[in-house]
C-alpha positions as CSV (number, residue, x, y, z in Angstrom):
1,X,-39.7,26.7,3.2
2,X,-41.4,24.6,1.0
3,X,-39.6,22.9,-2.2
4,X,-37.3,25.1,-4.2
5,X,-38.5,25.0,-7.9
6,X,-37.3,28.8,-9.0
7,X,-34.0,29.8,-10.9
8,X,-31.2,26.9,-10.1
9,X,-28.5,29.4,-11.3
10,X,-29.3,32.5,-8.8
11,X,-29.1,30.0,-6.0
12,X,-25.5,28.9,-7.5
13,X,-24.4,31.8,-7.9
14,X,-25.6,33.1,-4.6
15,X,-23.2,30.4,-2.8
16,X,-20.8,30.6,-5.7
17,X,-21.0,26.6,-6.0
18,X,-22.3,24.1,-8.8
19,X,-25.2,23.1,-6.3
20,X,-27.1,21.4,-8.9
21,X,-24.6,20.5,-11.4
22,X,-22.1,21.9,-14.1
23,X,-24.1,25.5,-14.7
24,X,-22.9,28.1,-17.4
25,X,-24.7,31.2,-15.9
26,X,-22.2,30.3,-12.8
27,X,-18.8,30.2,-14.9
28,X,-20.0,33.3,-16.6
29,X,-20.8,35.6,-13.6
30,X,-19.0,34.0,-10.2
31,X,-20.5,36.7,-8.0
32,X,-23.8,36.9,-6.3
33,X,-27.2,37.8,-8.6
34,X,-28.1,41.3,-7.8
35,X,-28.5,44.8,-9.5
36,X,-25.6,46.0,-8.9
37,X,-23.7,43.5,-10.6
38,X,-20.3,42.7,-9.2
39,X,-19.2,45.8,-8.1
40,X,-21.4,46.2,-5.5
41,X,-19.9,46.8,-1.9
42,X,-20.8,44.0,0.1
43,X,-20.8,44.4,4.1
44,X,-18.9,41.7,6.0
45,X,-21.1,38.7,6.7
46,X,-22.1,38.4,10.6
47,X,-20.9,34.8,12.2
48,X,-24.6,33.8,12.4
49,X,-25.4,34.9,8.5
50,X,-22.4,33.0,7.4
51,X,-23.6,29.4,9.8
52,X,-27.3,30.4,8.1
53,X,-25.9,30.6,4.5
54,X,-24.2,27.3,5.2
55,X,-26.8,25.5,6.1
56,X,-29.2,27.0,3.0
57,X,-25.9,25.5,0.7
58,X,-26.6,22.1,2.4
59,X,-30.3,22.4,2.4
60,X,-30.5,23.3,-1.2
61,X,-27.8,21.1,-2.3
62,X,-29.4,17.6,-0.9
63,X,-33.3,19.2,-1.5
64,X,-34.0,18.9,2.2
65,X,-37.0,20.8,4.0
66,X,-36.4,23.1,6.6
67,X,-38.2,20.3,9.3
68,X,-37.0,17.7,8.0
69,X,-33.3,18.9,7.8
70,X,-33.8,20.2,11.7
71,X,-34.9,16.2,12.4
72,X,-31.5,15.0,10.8
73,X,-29.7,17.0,12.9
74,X,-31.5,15.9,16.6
75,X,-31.1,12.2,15.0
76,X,-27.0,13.2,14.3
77,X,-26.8,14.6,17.7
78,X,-28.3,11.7,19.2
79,X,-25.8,9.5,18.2
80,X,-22.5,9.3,19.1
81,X,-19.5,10.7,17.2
82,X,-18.7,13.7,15.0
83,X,-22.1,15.3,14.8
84,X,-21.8,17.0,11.5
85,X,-20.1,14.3,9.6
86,X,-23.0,12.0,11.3
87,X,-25.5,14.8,9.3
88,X,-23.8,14.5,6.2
89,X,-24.0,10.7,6.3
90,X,-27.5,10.6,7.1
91,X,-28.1,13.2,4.0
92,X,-26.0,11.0,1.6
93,X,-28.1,7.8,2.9
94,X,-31.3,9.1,1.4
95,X,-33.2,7.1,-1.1
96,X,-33.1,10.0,-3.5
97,X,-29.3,10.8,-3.3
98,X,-28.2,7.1,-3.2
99,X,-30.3,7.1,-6.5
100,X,-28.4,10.1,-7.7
101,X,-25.0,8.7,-6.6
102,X,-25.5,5.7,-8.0
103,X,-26.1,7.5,-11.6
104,X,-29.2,6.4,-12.1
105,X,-30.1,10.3,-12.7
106,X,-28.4,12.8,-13.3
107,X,-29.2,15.6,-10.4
108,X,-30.9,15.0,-7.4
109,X,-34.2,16.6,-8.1
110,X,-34.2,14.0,-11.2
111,X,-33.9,11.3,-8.4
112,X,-36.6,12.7,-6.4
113,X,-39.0,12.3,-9.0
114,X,-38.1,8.7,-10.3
115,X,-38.5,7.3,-6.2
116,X,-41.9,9.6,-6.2
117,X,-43.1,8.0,-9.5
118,X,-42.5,4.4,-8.5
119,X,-39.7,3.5,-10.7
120,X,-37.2,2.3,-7.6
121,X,-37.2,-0.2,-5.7
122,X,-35.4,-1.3,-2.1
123,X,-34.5,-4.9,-1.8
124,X,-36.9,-5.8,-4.3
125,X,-39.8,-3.7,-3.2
126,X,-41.0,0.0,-4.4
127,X,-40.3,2.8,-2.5
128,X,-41.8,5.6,-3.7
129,X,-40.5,8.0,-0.1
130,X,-37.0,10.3,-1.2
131,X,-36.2,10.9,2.4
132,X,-36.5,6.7,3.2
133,X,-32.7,5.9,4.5
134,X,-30.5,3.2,3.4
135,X,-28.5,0.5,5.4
136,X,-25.6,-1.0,4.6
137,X,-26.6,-4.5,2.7
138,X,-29.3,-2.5,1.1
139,X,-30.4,-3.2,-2.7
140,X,-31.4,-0.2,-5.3
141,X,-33.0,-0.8,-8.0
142,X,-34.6,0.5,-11.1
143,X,-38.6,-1.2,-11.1
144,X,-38.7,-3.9,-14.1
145,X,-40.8,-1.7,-16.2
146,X,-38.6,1.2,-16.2
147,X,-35.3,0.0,-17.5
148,X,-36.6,1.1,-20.8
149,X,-37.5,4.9,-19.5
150,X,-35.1,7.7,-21.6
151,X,-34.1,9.1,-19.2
152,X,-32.7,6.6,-16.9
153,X,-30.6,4.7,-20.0
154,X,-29.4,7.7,-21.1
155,X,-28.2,9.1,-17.3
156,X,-26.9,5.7,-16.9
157,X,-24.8,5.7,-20.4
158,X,-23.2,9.2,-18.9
159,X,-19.3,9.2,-17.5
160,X,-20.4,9.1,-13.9
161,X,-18.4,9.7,-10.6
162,X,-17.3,6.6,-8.3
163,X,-18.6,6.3,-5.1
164,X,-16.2,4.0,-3.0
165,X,-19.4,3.3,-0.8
166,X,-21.6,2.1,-3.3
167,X,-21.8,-0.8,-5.7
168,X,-23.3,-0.6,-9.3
169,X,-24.1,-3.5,-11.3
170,X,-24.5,-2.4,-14.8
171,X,-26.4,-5.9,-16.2
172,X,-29.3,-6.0,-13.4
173,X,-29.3,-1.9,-13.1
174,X,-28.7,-2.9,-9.0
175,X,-26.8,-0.9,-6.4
176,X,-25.8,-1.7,-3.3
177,X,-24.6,-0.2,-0.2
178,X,-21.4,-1.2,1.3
179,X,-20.5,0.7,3.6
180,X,-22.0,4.5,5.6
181,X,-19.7,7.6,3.9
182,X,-16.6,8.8,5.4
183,X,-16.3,12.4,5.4
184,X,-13.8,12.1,2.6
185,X,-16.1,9.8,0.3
186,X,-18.7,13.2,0.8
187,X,-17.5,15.0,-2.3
188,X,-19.6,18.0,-1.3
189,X,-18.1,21.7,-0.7
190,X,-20.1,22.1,3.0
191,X,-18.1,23.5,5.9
192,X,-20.6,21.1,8.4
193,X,-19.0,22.5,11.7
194,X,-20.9,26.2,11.1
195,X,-24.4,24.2,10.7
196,X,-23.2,22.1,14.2
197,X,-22.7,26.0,15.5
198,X,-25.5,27.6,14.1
199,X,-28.0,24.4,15.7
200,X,-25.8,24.6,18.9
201,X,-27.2,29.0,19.8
């Protein structure tokens, strides 16, 4: 599939979760988009369309391709340890959610676009590649000449959440990565054990 640039509340709504932030459509009308409106009777889900829908949530919710979320997983598997914990690690190490974690915008497709337009920078160098993966010891950083972009000060000015993994320092506009996720530090609503399942037929 390629990337998902239609309606960001049907896709909320069709999972019932806040994938790309607070959204009004989705406190309005909690149920899946459809003609019929809420009323409509819904067959039970098979075991294979629920592991399918859960892996479209994850998909969706980190902006991941279809290939390139299938290559996370063989690297996951490859490695040794709780393989869907290891997946949602290697999703959160991404250039473009570190970026978005860090608060330097506000959603993820925000922080997708500053990494493509050269305004970050890895241990002092651009990187202009969303999927590049962080290390632990790794410096983000907004480029010199973009501290004064809008949209950056004003994403930056916003309450944001704390990330236990990451640390932000406010005077050089520099992140760092401490540490790789635990589970618990991944604040996102994705039941990784069906995606494990579904990869696993």
């Amino acid at each position: 599939m390629a990337r998902y640039n239609g309606p960001k509340s049907k896709i909320a709504r069709k999972f019932r979760e806040p994938i790309f932030g607070p959204d009004k459509a989705l406190e309005k009308k909690n149920y899946p988009p459809g003609m019929h409106g809420p009323n409509k009777r819904r067959m039970k889900r098979s075991e294979y369309a629920t592991q399918l829908a859960e892996k479209q949530k994850a998909k969706y919710t980190y902006g991941i391709l279809e290939k390139q979320f299938s290559n996370l997983f063989k690297k996951a598997s490859a490695k040794s340890g709780i393989t869907g914990e290891i997946l949602l690690q290697l999703c959160e190490q991404r250039l473009d959610n570190v970026v978005f974690r860090l608060g330097i915008s506000p959603t993820r497709r925000g922080s997708r676009q500053l990494v493509s337009h050269r305004h970050i920078t890895v241990n002092g160098k651009i990187v202009n590649i969303p999927s590049y993966t962080l290390r632990i010891g790794d410096i983000v950083g907004v480029r010199e000449k973009s501290k004064s972009l809008s949209i950056i000060s004003s994403s930056l000015g916003a309450e944001k959440q704390v990330n236990e993994w990451l640390y932000w320092d406010s005077n050089s506009l520099t992140g760092e990565v401490k540490a790789i996720p635990t589970r618990e530090q991944i604040s996102e609503n994705i039941k990784e054990q069906l995606i494990v399942e579904l990869y696993s037929k």
